[in-house]
C-alpha positions in Angstrom: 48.2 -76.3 -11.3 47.9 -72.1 -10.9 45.8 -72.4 -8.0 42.8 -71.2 -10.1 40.7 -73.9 -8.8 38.5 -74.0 -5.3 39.6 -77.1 -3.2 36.6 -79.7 -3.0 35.0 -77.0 -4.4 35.0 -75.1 -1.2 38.3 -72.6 -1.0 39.3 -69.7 -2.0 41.2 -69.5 -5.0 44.9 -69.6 -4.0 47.3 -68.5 -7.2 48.9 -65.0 -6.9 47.2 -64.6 -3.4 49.7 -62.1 -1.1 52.4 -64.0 0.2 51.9 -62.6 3.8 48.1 -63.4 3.4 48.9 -67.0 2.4 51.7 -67.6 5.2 49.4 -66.6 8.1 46.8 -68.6 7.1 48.4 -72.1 6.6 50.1 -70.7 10.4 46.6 -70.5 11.6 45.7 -73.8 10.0 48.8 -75.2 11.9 47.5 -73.8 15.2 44.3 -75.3 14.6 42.9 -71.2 14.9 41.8 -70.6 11.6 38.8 -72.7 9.8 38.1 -71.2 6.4 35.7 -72.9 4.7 34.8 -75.5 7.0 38.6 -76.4 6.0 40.6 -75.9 9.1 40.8 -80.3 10.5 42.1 -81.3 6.6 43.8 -78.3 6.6 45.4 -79.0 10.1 46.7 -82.3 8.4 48.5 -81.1 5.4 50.4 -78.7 7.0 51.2 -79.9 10.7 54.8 -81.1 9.7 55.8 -78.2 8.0 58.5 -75.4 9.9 58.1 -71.9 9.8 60.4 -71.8 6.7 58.6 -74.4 4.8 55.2 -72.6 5.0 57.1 -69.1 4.1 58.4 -70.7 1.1 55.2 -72.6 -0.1 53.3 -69.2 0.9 56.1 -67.2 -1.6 55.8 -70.6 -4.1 51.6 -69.7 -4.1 51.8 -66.0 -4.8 53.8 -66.3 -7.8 51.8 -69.1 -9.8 49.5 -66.3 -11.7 
């Protein structure tokens, strides 16, 4: 619920990570660039619909849940 918790046990723990951190990540994820922790195809997935905007304000949502 914090983001305290690895994904399938696998990812880094996401609460309170920096927000600029957090938003070029799920960019690279988007682009298909960026496979952290073997993560980057489901990653791909979840976030492929989202707009700039949306993944700036989930990345903001993320860095204030600790």
């Amino acid at each position: 619920a914090k983001g305290e918790k690895k994904a399938l046990g696998k990812s880094a723990e996401i609460g309170g990570m920096d927000a600029a951190t957090l938003e070029a990540d799920i960019k690279g994820y988007k682009a298909g660039t960026l496979n952290k922790h073997g993560m980057g195809m489901l990653m791909k997935g979840q976030v492929a619909s989202m707009s700039d905007a949306d993944i700036k304000t989930v990345a903001e949502y993320i860095h204030g849940l600790k």
